[in-house]
DRENDO-1510 file (C-alpha; in Angstrom, 1 decimal, always signed):
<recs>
REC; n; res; u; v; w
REC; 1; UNK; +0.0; +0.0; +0.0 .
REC; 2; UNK; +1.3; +3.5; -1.2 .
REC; 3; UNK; +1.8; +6.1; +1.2 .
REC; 4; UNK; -1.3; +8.2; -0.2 .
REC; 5; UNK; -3.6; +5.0; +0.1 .
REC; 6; UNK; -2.2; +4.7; +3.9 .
REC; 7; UNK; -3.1; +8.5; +4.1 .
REC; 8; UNK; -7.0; +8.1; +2.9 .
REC; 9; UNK; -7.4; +4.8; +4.9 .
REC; 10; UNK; -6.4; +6.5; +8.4 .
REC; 11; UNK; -8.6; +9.9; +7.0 .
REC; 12; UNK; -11.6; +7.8; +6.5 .
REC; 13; UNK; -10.9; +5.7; +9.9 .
REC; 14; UNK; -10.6; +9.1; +11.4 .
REC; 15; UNK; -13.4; +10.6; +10.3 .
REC; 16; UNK; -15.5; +7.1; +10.6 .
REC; 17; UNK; -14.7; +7.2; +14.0 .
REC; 18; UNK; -15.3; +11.0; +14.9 .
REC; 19; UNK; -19.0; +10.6; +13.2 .
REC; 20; UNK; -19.5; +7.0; +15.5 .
REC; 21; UNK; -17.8; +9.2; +18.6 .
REC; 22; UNK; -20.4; +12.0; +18.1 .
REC; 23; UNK; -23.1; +10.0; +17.8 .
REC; 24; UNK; -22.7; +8.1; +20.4 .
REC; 25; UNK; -21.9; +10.9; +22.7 .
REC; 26; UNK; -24.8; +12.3; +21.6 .
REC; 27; UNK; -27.3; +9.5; +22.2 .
REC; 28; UNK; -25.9; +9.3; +25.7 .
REC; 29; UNK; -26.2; +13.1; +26.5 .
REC; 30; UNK; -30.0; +12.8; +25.5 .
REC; 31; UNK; -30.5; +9.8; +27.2 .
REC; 32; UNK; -33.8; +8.5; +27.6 .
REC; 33; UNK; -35.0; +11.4; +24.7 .
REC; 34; UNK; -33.9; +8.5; +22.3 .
REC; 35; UNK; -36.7; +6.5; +23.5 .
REC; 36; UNK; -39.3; +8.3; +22.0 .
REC; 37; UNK; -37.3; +7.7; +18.4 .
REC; 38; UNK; -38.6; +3.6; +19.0 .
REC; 39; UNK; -42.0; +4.1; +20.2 .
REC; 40; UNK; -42.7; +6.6; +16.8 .
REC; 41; UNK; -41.4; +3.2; +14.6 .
REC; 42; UNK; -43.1; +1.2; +16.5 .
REC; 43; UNK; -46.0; +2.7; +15.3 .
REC; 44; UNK; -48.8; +1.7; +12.6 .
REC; 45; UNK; -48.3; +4.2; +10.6 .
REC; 46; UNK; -44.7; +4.8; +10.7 .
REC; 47; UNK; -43.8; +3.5; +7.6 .
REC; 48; UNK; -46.6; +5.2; +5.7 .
REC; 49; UNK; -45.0; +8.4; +7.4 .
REC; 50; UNK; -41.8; +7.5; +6.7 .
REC; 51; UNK; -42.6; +7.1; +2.9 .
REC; 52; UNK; -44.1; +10.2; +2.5 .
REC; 53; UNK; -41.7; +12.6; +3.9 .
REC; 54; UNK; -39.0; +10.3; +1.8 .
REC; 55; UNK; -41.1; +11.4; -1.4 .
REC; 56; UNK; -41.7; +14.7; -0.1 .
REC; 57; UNK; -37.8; +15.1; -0.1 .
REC; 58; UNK; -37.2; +13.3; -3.1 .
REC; 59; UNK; -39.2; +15.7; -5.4 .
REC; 60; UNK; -37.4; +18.7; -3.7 .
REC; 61; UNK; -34.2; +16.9; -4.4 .
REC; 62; UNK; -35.6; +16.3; -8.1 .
REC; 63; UNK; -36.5; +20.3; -8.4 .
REC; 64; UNK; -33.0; +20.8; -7.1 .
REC; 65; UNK; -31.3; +18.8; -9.6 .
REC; 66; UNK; -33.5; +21.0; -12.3 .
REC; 67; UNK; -31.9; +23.8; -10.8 .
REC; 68; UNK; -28.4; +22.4; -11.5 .
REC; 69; UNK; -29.2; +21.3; -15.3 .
REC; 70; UNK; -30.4; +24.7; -16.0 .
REC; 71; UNK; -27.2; +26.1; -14.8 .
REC; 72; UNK; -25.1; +23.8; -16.5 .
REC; 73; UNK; -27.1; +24.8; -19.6 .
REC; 74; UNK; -26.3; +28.3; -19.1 .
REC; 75; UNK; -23.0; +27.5; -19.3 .
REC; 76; UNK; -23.1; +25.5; -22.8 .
REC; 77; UNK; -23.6; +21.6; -21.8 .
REC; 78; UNK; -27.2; +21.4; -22.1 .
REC; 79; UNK; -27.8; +17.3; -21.1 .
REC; 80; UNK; -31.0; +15.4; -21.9 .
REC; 81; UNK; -32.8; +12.9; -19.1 .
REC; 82; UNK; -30.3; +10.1; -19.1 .
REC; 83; UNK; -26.9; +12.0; -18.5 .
REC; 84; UNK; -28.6; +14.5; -16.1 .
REC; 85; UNK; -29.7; +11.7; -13.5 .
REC; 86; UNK; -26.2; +9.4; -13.9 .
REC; 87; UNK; -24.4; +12.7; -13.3 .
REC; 88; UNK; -26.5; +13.9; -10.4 .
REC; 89; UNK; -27.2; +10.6; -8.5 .
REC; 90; UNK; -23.6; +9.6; -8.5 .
REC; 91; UNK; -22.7; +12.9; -6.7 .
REC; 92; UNK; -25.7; +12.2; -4.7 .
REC; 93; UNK; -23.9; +8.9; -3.6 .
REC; 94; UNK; -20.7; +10.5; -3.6 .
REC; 95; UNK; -21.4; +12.5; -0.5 .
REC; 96; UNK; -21.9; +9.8; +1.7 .
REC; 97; UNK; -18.3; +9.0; +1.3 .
REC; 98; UNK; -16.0; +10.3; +3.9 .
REC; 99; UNK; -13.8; +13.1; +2.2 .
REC; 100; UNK; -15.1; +16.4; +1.1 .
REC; 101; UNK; -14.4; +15.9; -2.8 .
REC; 102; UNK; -16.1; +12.5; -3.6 .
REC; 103; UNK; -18.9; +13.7; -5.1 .
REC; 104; UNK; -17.2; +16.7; -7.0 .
REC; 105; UNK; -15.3; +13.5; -8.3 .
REC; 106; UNK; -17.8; +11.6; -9.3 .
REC; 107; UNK; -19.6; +14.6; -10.7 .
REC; 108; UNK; -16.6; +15.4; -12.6 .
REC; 109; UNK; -16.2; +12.1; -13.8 .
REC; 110; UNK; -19.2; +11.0; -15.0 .
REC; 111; UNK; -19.7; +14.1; -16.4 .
REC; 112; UNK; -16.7; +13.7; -18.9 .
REC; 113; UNK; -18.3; +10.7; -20.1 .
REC; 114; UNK; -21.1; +12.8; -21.1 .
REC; 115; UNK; -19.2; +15.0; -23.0 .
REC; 116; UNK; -18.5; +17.7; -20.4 .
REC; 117; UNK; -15.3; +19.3; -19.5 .
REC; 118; UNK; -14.5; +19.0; -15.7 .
REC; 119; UNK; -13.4; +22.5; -15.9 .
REC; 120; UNK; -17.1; +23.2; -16.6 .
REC; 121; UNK; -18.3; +20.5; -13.9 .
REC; 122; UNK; -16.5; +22.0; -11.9 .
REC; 123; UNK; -17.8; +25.6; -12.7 .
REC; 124; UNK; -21.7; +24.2; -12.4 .
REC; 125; UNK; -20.4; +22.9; -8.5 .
REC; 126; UNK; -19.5; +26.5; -7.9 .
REC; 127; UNK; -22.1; +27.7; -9.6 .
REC; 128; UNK; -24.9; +25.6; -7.4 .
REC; 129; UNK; -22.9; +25.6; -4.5 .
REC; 130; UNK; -23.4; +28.9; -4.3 .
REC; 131; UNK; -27.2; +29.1; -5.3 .
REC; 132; UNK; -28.1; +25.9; -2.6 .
REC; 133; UNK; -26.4; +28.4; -0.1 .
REC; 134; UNK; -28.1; +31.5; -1.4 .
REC; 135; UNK; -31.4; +30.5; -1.2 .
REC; 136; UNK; -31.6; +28.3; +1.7 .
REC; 137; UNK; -30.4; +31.3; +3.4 .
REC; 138; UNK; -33.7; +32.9; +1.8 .
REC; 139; UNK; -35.9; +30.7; +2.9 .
REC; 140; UNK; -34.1; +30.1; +6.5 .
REC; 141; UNK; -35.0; +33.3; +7.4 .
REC; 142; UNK; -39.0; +31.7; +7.1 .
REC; 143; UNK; -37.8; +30.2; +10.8 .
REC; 144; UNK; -37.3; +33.2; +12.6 .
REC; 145; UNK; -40.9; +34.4; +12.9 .
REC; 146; UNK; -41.6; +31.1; +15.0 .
REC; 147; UNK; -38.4; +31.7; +17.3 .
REC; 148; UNK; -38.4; +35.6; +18.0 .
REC; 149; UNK; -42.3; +35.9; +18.8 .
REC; 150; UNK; -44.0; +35.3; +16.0 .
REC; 151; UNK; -42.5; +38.5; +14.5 .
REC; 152; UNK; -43.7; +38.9; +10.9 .
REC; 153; UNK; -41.5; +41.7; +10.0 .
REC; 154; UNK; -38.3; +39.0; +10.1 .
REC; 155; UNK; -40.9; +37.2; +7.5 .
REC; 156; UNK; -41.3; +40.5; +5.3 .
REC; 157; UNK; -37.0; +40.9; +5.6 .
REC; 158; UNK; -36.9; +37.1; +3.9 .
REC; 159; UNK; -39.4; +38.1; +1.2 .
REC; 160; UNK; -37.4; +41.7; +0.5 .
REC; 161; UNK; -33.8; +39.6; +0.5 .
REC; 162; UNK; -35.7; +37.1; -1.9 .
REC; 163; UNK; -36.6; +40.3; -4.2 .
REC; 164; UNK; -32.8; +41.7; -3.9 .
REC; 165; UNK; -31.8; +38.1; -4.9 .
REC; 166; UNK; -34.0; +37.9; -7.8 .
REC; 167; UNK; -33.6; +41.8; -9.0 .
REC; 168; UNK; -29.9; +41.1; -9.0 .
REC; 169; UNK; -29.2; +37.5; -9.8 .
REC; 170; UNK; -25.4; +38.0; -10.6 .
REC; 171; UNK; -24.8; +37.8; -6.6 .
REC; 172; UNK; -24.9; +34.1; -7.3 .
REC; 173; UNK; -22.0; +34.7; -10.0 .
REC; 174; UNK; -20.1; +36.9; -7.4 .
REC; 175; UNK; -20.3; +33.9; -4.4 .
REC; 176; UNK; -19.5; +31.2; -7.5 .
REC; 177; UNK; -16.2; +33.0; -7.9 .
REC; 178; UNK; -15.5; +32.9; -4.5 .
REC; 179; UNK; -16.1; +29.1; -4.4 .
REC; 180; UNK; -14.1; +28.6; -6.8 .
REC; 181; UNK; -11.1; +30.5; -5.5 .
REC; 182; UNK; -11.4; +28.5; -2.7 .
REC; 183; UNK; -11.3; +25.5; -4.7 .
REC; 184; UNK; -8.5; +26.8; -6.2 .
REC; 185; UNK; -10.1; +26.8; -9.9 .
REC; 186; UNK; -11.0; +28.9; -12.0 .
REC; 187; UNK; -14.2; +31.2; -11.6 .
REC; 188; UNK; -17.5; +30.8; -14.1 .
REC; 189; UNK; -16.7; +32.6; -17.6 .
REC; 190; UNK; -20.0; +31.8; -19.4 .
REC; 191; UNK; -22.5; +34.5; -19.9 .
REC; 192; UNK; -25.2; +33.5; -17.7 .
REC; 193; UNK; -28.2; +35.3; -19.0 .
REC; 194; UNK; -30.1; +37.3; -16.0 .
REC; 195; UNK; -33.6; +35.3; -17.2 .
REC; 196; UNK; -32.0; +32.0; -16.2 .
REC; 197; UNK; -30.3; +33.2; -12.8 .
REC; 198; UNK; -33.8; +33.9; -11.7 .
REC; 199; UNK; -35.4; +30.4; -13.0 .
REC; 200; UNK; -32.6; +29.0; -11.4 .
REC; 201; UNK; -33.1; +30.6; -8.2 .
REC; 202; UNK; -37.1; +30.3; -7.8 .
REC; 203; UNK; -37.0; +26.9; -8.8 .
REC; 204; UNK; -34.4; +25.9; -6.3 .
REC; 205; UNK; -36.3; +28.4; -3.7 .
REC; 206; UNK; -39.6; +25.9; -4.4 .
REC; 207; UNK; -36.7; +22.9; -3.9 .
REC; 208; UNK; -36.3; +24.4; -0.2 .
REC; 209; UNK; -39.7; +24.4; +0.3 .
REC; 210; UNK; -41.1; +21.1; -0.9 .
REC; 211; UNK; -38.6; +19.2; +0.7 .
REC; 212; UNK; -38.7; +20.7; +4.1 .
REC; 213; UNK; -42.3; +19.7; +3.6 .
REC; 214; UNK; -41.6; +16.2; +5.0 .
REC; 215; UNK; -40.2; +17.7; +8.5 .
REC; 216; UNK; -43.9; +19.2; +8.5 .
REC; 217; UNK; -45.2; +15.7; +7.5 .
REC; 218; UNK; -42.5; +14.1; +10.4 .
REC; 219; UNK; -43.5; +16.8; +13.0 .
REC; 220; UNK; -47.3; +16.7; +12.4 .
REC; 221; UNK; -47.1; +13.4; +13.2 .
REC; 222; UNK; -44.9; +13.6; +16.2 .
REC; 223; UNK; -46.4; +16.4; +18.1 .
REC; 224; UNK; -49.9; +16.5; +16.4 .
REC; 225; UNK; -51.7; +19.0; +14.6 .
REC; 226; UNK; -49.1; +22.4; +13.1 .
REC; 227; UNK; -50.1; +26.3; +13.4 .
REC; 228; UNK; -48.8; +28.0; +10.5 .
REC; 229; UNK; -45.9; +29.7; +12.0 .
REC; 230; UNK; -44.3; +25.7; +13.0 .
REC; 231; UNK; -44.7; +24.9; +9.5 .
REC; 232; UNK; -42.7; +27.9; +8.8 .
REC; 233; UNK; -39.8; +26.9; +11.7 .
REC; 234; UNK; -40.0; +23.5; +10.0 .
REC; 235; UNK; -39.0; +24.4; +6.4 .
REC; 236; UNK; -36.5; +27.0; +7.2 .
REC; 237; UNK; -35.1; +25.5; +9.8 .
REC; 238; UNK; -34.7; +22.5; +7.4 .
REC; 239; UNK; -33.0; +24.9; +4.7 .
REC; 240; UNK; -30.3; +26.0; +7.3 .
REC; 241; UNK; -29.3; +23.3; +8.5 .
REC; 242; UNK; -28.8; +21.2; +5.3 .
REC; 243; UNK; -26.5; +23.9; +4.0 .
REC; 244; UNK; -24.9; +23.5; +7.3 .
REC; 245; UNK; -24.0; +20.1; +6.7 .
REC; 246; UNK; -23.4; +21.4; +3.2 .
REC; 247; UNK; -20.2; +23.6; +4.4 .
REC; 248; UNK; -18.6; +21.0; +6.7 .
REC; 249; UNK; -17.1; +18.8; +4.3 .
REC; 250; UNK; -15.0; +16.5; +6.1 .
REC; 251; UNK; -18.0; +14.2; +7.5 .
REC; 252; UNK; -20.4; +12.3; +5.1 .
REC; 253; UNK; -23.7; +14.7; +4.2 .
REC; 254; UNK; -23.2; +16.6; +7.4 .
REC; 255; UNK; -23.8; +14.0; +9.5 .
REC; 256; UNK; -23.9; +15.4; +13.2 .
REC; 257; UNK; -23.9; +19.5; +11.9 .
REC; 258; UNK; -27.2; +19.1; +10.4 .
REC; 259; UNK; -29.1; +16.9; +13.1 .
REC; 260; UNK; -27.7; +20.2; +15.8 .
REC; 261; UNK; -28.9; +22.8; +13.6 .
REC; 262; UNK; -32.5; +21.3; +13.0 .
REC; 263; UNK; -32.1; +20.3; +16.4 .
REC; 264; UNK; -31.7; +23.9; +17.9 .
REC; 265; UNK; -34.2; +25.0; +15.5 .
REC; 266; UNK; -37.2; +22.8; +16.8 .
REC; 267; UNK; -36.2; +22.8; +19.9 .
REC; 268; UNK; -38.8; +26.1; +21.2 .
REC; 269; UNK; -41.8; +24.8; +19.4 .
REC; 270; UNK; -41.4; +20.9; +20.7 .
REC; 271; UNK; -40.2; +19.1; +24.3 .
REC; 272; UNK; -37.0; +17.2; +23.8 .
REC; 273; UNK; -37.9; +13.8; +22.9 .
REC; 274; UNK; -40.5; +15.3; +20.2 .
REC; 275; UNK; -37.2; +17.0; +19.0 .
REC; 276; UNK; -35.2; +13.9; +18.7 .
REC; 277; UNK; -37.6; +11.8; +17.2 .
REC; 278; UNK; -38.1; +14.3; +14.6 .
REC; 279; UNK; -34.1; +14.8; +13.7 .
REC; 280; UNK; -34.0; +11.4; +13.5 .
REC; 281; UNK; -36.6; +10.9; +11.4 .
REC; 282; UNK; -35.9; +13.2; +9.2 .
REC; 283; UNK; -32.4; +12.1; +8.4 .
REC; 284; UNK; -33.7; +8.1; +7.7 .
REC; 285; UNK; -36.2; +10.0; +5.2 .
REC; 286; UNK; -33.5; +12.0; +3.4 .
REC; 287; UNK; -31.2; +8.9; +3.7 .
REC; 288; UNK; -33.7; +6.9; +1.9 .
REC; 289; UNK; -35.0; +9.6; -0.8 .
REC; 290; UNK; -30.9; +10.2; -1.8 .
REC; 291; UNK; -29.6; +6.8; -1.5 .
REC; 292; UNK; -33.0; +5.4; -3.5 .
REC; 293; UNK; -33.5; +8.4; -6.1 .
REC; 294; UNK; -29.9; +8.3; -7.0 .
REC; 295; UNK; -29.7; +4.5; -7.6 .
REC; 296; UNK; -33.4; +4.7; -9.2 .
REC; 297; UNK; -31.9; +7.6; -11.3 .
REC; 298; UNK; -28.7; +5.4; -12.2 .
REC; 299; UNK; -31.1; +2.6; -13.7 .
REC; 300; UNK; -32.8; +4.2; -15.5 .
REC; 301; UNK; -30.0; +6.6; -17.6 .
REC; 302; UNK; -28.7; +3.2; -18.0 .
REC; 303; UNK; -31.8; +2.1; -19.5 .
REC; 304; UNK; -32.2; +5.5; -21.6 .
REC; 305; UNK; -28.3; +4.3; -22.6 .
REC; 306; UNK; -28.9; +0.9; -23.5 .
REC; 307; UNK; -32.2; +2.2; -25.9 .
REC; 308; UNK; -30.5; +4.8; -27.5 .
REC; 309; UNK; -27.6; +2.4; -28.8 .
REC; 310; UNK; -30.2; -0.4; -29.4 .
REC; 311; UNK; -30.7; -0.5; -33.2 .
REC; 312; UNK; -34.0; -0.2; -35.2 .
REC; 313; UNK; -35.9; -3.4; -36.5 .
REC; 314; UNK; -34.7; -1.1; -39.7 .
REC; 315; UNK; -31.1; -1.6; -39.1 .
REC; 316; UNK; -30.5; +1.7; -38.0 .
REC; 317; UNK; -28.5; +2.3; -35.0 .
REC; 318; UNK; -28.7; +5.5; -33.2 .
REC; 319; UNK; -25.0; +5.1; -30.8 .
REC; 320; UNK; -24.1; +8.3; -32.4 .
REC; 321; UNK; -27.2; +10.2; -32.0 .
REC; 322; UNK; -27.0; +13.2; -29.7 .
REC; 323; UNK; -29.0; +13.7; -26.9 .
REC; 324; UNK; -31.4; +16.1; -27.3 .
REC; 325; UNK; -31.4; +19.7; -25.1 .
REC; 326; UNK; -33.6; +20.6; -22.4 .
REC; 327; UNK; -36.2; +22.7; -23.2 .
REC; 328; UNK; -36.1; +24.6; -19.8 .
REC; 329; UNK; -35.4; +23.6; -16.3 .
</recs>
């Protein structure tokens, strides 16, 4: 074994062992909280719950990966059905990894066999990285009317941020670049147009939304019926603290970050062991809309593959046809 494979074995040991640490330290500091977490599966209609909030989350994440295509449009890839979902669901399974570039690899790579450049992967990760973080600011700022009193003018201040986003959509390109230089690449070059910075943006603004529906669908069923301003709490706080396991790369999809941020964030609307049940819920639901979208995604690009170079009862074989473009996001 070469001293770089020695290297990622003891980085993913390490890291292994900090997520098992945390966890564990966790479960003890909550203590019997935890118990509530087996009495909700237990239940009749767990899995009914647990499937909905999984599907609930998997069409946000299928809005989100609109989002994406339409950006890596803009910058002159436009992909048709089959690339789109073997590109995005194998960075969807590369972030369960330990290491923080997996699923930029995977991106990168599966995206060359689709006739992108990893230069411009590699722009379109900068380029959603820094609209995921935009917006679920934006809509985060739906959970402070549920924490600070039921203030509606923190409400109004998301809505006017959301019109400053919209009216100037280059702020994405400006956070892109600084992404990148980060990354140590270089920043976007493509002429975005204006028209598809805002599609971007409100679809991936109705991403947030729908998916932090199924911590509504979790919570309702936890603690009982929602007033509007819980629903609220529930889909920003769900925002925040996925693009707070987004920034801390080192574990697998956040693993720890996000369950403390959503756990913070429903912690004034529901007793402990309401909370807990919840967090976990909610990550088993994610867990199984990522890890089953992507694979489902996976077969069937496959499929689209296998068709497409599948010749005609005419003779005619279509291997070198081109896929056709989007027609919008």
């Amino acid at each position: 074994m070469t001293s770089r494979s020695r290297r990622r074995v003891l980085r993913a040991a390490l890291i292994t062992a900090f997520v098992v640490a945390a966890g564990y330290g966790m479960y003890r500091a909550l203590g019997k909280s935890t118990d509530g977490v087996t009495d909700f599966l237990s239940r009749g209609d767990a899995p009914a719950v647990l499937a909905g909030a999984a599907a609930l989350d998997l069409a946000g994440l299928a809005l989100g990966m609109a989002a994406w295509r339409s950006l890596l449009s803009g910058l002159g890839h436009p992909l048709g059905a089959g690339p789109t979902m073997r590109i995005y669901g194998s960075a969807m399974l590369g972030k369960y990894l330990p290491g923080p570039f997996w699923s930029g690899l995977a991106s990168v790579h599966t995206g060359r066999a689709s006739g992108v450049p990893p230069a411009r992967m590699i722009a379109a990760y900068a380029l959603n990285s820094a609209l995921v973080l935009l917006t679920a600011g934006v809509v985060g700022i739906a959970a402070a009317p549920a924490v600070m009193d039921h203030s509606a003018v923190v409400l109004v201040l998301g809505l006017a941020v959301l019109g400053v986003l919209l009216h100037r959509p280059r702020l994405v390109l400006r956070l892109a670049q600084t992404i990148a230089r980060v990354l140590r690449r270089p920043p976007p070059q493509a002429p975005l147009t204006e028209s598809l910075l805002r599609r971007s943006i409100a679809v991936q603004v109705v991403s947030w939304a729908v998916g932090g529906l199924h911590l509504v669908l979790i919570v309702s069923a936890v603690s009982g019926p929602l007033d509007a301003h819980t629903v609220l709490l529930c889909v920003g706080g769900f925002s925040l603290a996925s693009a707070a396991g987004m920034l801390v790369l080192v574990v697998p999809d956040g693993a720890g970050v996000r369950e403390v941020v959503l756990t913070l964030a429903l912690a004034p609307v529901l007793t402990t062991e309401q909370t807990v049940t919840a967090v976990v819920v909610s990550r088993l639901a994610c867990t199984l809309a990522e890890v089953s979208g992507s694979l489902a995604g996976l077969g069937a690009a496959a499929l689209l593959a296998r068709r497409r170079l599948r010749p005609d009862p005419d003779g005619t074989d279509h291997s070198a046809a081109r896929p056709s473009a989007p027609s919008g996001v």
